[in-house]
C-alpha positions in Angstrom: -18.8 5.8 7.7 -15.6 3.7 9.1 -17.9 0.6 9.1 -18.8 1.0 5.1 -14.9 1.6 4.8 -13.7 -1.3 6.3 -16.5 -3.4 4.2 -15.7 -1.3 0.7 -11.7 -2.2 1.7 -12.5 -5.8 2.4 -14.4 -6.7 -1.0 -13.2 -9.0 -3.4 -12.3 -6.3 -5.9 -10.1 -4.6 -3.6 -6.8 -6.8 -3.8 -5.1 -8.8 -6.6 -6.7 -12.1 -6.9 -5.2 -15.1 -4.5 -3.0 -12.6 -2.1 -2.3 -14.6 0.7 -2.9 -13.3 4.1 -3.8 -9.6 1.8 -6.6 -7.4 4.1 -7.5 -4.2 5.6 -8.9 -3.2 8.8 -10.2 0.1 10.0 -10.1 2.1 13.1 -11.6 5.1 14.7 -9.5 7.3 16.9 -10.7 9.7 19.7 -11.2 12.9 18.0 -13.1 10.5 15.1 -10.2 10.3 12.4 -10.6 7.5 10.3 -7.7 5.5 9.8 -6.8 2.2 8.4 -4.5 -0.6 7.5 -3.4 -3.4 5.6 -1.1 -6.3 5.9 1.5 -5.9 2.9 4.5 -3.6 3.0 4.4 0.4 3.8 2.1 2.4 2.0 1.3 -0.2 -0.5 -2.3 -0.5 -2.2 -3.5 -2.7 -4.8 -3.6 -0.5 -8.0 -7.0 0.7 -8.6 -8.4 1.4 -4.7 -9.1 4.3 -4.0 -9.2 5.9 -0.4 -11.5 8.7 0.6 -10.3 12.0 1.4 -11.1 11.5 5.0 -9.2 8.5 5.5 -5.7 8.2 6.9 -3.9 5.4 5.9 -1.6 4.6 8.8 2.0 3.3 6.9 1.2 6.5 4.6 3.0 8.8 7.4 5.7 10.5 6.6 5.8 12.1 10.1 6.6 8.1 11.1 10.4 7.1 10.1 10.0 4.5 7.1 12.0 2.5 9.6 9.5 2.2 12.3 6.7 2.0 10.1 8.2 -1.2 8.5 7.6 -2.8 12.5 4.1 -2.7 11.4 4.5 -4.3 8.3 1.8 -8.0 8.2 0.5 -6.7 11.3 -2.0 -4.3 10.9 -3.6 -4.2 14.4 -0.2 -2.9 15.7 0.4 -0.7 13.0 -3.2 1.0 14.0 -2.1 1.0 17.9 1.4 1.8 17.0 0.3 5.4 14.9 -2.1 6.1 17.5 0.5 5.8 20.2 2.6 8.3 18.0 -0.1 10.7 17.5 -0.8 10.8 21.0 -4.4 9.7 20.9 -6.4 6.3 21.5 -8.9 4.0 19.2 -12.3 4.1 19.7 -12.8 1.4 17.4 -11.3 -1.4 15.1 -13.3 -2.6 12.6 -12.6 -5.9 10.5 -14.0 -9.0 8.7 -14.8 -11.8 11.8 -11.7 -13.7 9.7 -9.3 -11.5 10.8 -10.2 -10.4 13.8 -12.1 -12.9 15.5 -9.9 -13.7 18.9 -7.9 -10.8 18.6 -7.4 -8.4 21.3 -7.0 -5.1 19.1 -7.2 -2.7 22.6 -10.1 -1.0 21.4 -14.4 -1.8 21.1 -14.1 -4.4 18.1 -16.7 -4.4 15.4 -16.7 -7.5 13.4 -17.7 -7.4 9.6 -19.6 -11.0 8.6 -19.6 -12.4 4.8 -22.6 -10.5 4.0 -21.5 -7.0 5.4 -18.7 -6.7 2.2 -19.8 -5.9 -1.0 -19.1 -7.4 -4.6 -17.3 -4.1 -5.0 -15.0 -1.8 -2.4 -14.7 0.9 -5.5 -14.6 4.5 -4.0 -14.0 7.8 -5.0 -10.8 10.1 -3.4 -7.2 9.3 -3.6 -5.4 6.9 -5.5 -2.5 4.7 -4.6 0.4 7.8 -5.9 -1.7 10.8 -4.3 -2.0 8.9 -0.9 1.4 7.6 -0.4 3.5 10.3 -2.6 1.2 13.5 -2.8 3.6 16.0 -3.9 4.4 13.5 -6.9 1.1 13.1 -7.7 0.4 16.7 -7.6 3.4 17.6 -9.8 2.1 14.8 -12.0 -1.3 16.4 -12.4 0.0 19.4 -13.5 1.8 18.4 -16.6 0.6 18.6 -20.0 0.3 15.8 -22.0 2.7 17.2 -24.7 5.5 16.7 -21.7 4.9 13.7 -20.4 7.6 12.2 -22.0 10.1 14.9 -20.6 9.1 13.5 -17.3 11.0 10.1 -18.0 14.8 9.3 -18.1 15.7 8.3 -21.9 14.8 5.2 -23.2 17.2 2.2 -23.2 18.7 2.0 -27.0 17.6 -1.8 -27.0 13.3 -1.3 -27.0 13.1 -5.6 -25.9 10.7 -5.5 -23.1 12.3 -6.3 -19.8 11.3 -10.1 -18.9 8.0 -9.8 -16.5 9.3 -11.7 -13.5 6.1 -10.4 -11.3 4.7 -14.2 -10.9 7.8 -15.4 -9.4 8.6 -12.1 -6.9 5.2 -11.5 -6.2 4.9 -15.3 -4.6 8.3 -14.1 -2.7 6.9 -11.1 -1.1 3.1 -13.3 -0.1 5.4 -16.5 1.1 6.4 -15.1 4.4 2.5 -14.2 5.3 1.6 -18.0 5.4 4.2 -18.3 8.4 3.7 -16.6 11.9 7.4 -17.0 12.5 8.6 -14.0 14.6 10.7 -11.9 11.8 8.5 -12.7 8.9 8.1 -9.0 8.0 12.0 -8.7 7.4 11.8 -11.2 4.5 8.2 -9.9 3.6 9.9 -6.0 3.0 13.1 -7.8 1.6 10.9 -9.4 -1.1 8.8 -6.1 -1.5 12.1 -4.1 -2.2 12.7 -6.3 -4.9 9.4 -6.5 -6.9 9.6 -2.8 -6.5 11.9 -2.0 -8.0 10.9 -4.6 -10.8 7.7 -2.9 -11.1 8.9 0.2 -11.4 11.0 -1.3 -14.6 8.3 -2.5 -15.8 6.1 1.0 -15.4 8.7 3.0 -16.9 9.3 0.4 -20.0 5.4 0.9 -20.9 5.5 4.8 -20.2 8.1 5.2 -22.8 6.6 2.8 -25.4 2.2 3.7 -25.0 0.7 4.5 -27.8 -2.3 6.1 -25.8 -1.8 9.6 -23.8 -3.6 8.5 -20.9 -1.6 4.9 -20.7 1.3 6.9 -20.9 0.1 9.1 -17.7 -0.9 6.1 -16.1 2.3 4.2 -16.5 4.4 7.1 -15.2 2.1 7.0 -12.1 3.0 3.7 -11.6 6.4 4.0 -12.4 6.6 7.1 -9.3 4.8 4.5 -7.1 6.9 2.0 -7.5 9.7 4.3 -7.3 8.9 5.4 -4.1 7.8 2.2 -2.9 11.3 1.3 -3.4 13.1 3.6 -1.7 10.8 3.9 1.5 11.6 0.0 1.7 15.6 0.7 1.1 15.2 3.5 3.6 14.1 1.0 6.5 16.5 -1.7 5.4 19.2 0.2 5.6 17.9 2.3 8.8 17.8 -2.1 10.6 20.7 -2.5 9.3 22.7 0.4 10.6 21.3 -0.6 14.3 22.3 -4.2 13.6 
């Protein structure tokens, strides 16, 4: 099972097109919990993958400060060690395309994934993005009707122009630091992602407010509480580094 995980995570479908240095990798603990990985941010996933309900995803944990997790962030082999350390366990297993963990010593058996063990498409039922990383959100979220959606949202600005899509520009900002392995890269990497959070969770809330379509409007307010809390677990750590400065 954590094998077809790591290959369903891995496939082309499973990541915006042209991240750099964007991929997952899966581990197996003692007690055979499934957990996994990826190399952008804390709790981030590309919209649209979904995570069995099985499956642990590793920056996901709130019983982790946001602070430590963001240690982790573009390293995902110590972000697997790092939880299993906190949890009090050990890793069986870490499994991950031969790309990205070929010559790596992940301190556990290593079960490399070739080209032809990842699938045109990583598409799988369970959790979405809000329901892994924010599941009382997502539960609240669930439970509205769609008459009172809108009562979910803070009033509209009076001026209805769209805010300026700036995602191109601070996207690039928040892949640039993964092309360097300069010690301190995920600093500017969270720093970025802080900032095309909150951006994205502008953007969210502008087409929650203004969809013609009930279920755009739900799915824009789930974005809009993902970005959300993307933001403020990243302004949490910031300001947790910069306190111990």
């Amino acid at each position: 099972m954590a094998r077809r995980i790591a290959a369903a995570l891995n496939a082309p479908d499973m990541s915006r097109p042209n991240d750099i240095g964007f991929f997952w990798l899966v581990a197996l603990t003692a007690d055979d919990t499934i957990v996994v990985a990826n190399s952008y941010g804390i709790a981030y996933m590309p919209d649209g993958v979904n995570l069995p309900e099985q499956v642990k995803m590793v920056s996901a944990d709130t019983a982790i400060p946001a602070a430590e997790r963001a240690r982790w962030a573009t390293y995902p082999v110590a972000a697997l060690t790092a939880w299993a350390q906190a949890h009090e366990t050990t890793l069986r297993a870490v499994i991950g395309t031969t790309t990205h963990l070929e010559g790596i010593d992940p301190g556990a058996h290593k079960i490399l994934l070739d080209d032809d063990d990842i699938p045109p498409s990583g598409k799988m039922t369970g959790r979405d993005r809000l329901q892994v990383s924010f599941p009382d959100a997502a539960t609240k979220l669930a439970a509205v009707k769609d008459p009172d959606l809108i009562a979910q949202l803070p009033p509209a600005q009076a001026d209805s122009t769209p805010p300026a899509n700036e995602t191109f520009t601070l996207w690039f900002d928040v892949m640039q630091p993964l092309m360097s392995a300069a010690t301190g890269r995920e600093i500017a990497h969270l720093n970025a992602f802080a900032l095309f959070a909150a951006h994205s969770a502008d953007l969210a809330l502008y087409r929650a407010h203004n969809a013609a379509e009930t279920a755009d409007q739900r799915a824009a307010i789930a974005d809009w509480l993902y970005w959300l809390h993307q933001y403020d677990l990243l302004t949490e750590a910031q300001a947790d580094v910069t306190a111990k400065a």
